[in-house]
C-alpha atoms as an extended CHARMM CRD file, in Angstrom:
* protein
*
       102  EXT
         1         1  UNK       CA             -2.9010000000      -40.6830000000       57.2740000000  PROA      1               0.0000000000
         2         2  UNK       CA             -2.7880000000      -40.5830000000       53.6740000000  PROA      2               0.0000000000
         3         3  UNK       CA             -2.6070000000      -37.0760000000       53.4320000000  PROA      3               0.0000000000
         4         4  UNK       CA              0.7850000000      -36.9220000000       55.4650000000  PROA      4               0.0000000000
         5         5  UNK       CA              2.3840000000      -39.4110000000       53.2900000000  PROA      5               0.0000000000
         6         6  UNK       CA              1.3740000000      -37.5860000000       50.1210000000  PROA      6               0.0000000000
         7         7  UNK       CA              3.1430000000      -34.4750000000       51.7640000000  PROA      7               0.0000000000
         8         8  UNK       CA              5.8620000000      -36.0900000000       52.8910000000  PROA      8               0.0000000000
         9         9  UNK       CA              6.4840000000      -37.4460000000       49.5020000000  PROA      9               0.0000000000
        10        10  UNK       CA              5.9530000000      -34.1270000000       47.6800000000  PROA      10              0.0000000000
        11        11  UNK       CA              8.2520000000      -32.7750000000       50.5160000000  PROA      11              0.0000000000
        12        12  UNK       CA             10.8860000000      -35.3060000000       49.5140000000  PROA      12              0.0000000000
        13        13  UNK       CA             10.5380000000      -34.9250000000       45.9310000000  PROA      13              0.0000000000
        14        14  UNK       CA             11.1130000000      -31.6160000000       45.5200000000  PROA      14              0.0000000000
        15        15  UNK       CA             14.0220000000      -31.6960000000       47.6470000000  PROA      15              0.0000000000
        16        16  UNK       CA             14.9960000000      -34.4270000000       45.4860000000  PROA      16              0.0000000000
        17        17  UNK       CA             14.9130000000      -32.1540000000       42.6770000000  PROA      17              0.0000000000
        18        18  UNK       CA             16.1890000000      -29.2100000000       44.4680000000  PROA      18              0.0000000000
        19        19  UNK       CA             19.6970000000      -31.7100000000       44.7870000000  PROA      19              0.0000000000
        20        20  UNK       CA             19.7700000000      -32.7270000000       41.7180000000  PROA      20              0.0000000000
        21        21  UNK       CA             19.0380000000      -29.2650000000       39.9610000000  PROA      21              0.0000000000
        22        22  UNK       CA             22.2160000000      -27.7280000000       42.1100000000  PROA      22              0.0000000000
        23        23  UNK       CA             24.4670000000      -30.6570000000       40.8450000000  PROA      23              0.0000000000
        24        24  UNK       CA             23.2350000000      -29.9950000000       37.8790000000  PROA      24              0.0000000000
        25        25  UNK       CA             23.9080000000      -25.9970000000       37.5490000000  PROA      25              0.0000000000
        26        26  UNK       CA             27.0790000000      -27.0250000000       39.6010000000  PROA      26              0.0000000000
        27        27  UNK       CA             28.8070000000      -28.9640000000       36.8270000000  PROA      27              0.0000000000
        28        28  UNK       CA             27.6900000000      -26.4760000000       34.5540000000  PROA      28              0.0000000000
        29        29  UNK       CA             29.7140000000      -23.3820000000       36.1960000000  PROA      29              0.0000000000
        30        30  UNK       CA             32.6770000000      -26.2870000000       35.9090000000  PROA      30              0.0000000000
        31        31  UNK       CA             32.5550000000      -26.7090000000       32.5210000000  PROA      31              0.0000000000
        32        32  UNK       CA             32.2260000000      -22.8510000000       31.9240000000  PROA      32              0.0000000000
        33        33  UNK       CA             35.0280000000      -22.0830000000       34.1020000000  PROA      33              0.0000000000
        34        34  UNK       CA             37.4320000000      -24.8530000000       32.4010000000  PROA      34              0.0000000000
        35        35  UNK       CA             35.9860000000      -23.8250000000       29.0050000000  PROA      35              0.0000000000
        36        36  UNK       CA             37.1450000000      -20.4160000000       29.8560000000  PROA      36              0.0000000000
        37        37  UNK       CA             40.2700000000      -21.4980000000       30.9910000000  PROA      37              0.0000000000
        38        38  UNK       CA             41.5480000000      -23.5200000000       27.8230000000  PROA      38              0.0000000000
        39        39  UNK       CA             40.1740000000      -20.7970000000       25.2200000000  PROA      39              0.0000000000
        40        40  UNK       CA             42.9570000000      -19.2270000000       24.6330000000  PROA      40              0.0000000000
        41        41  UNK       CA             45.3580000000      -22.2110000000       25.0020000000  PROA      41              0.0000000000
        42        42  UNK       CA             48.0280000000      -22.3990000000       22.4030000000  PROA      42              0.0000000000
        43        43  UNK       CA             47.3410000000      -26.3400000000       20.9160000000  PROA      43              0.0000000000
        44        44  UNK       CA             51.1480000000      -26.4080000000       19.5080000000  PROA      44              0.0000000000
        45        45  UNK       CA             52.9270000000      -25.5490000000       22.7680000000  PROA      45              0.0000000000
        46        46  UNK       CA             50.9680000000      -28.4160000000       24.4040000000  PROA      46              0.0000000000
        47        47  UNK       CA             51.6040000000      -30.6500000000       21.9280000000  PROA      47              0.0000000000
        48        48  UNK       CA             55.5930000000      -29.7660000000       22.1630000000  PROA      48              0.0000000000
        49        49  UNK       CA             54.8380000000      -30.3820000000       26.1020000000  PROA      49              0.0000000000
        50        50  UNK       CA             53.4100000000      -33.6180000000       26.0560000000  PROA      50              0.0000000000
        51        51  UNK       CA             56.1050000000      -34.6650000000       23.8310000000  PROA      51              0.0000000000
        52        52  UNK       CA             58.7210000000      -33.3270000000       26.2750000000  PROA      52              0.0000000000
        53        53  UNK       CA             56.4880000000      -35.0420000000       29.1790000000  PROA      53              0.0000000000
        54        54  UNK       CA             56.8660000000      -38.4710000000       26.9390000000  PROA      54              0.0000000000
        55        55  UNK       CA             60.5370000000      -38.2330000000       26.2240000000  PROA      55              0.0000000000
        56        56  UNK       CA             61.1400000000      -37.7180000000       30.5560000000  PROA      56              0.0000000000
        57        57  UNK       CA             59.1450000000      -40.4520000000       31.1220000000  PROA      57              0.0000000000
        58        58  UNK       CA             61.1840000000      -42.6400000000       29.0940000000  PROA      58              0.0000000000
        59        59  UNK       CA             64.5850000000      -41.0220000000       30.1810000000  PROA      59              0.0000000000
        60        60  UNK       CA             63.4210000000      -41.6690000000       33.7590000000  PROA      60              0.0000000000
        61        61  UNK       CA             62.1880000000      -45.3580000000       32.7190000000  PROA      61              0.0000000000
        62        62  UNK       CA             65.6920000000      -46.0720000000       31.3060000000  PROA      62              0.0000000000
        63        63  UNK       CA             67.6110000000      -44.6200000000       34.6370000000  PROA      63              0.0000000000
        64        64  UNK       CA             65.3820000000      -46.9020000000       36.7040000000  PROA      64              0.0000000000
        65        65  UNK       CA             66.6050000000      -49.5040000000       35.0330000000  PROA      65              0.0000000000
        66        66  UNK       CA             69.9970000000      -49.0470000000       35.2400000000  PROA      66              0.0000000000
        67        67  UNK       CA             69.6470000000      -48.8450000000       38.9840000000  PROA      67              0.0000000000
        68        68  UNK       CA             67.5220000000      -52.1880000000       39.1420000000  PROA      68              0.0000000000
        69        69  UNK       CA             70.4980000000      -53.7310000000       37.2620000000  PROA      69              0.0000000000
        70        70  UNK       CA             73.2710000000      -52.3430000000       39.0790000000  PROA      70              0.0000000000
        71        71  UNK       CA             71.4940000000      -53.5130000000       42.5410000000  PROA      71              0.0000000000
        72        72  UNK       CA             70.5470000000      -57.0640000000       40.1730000000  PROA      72              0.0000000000
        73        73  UNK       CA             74.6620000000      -56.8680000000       39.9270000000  PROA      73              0.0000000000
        74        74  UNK       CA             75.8790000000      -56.1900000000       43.7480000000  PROA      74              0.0000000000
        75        75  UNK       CA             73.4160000000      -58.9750000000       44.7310000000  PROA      75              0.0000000000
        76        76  UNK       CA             75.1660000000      -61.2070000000       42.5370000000  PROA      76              0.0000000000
        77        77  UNK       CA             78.5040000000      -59.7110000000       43.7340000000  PROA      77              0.0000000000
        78        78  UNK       CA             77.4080000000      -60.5010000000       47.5280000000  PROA      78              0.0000000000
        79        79  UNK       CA             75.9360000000      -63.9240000000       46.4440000000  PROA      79              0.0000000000
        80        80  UNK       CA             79.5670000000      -64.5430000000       44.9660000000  PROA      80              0.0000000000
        81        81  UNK       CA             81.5050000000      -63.2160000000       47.9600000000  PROA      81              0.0000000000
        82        82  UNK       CA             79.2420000000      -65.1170000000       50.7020000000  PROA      82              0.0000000000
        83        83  UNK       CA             80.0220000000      -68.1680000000       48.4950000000  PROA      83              0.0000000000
        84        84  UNK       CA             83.9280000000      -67.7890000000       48.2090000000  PROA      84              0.0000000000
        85        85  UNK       CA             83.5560000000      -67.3910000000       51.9940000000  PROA      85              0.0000000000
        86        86  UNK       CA             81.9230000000      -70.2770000000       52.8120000000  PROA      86              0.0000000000
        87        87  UNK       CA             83.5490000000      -72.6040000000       50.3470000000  PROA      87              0.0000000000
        88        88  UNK       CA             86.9770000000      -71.1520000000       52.3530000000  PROA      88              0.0000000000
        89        89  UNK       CA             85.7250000000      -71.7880000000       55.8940000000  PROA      89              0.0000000000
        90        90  UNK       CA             84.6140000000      -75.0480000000       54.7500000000  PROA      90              0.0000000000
        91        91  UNK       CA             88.6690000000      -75.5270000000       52.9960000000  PROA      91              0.0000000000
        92        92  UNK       CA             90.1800000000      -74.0670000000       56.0200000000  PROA      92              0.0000000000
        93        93  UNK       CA             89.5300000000      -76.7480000000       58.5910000000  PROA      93              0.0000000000
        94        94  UNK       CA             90.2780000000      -79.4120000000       55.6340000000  PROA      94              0.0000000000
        95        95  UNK       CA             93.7550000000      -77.8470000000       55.3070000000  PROA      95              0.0000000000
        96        96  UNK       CA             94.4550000000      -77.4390000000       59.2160000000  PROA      96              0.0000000000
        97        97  UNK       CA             93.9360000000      -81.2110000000       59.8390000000  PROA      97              0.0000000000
        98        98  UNK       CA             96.1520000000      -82.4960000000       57.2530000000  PROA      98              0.0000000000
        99        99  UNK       CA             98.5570000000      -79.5540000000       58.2260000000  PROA      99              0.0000000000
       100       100  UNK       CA             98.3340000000      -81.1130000000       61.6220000000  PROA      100             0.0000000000
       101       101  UNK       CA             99.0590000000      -84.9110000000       59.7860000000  PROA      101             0.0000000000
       102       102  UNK       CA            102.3340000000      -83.8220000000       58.8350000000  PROA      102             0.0000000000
């Protein structure tokens, strides 16, 4: 009984190991291939990118805005308009009756 539980930990072990030891070699052909891939990369050009990235980002930030204000300002317009309205319905039956006093 013993015996089987010593294999079957040795068994588990080294495929234990055998994961780990793949991950391992795994990451490592990552980090080749992306050190590879950035080698030749020209810093400056990136830099000027990222910079270009930054200055969208704001211009889009800014037109966002102006759309969130514009729809801030036709809410108020509607707000204003459904309050005319009611304030006239509510006149209107006011200005029948003492049309009808007359």
């Amino acid at each position: 009984m013993d015996f089987d539980l010593l294999t079957y930990g040795f068994i588990a072990l080294s495929i234990g190991f055998f994961l780990a030891f793949s991950a391992s070699v795994y990451a490592l052909a990552r980090i080749a291939k992306f050190e590879r891939s950035v080698r030749d990369l020209d810093w400056d050009s990136l830099a000027d990118l990222v910079i270009d990235v930054q200055k969208l980002r704001k211009n889009a930030q800014k037109y966002q805005a102006n759309v969130n204000a514009a729809q801030k300002l036709t809410q108020k317009e509607k707000l204003a308009l459904a309050i005319e309205q009611a304030q006239y319905q509510q006149a209107a039956p006011v200005n029948n009756i003492i049309g009808m006093e007359r």
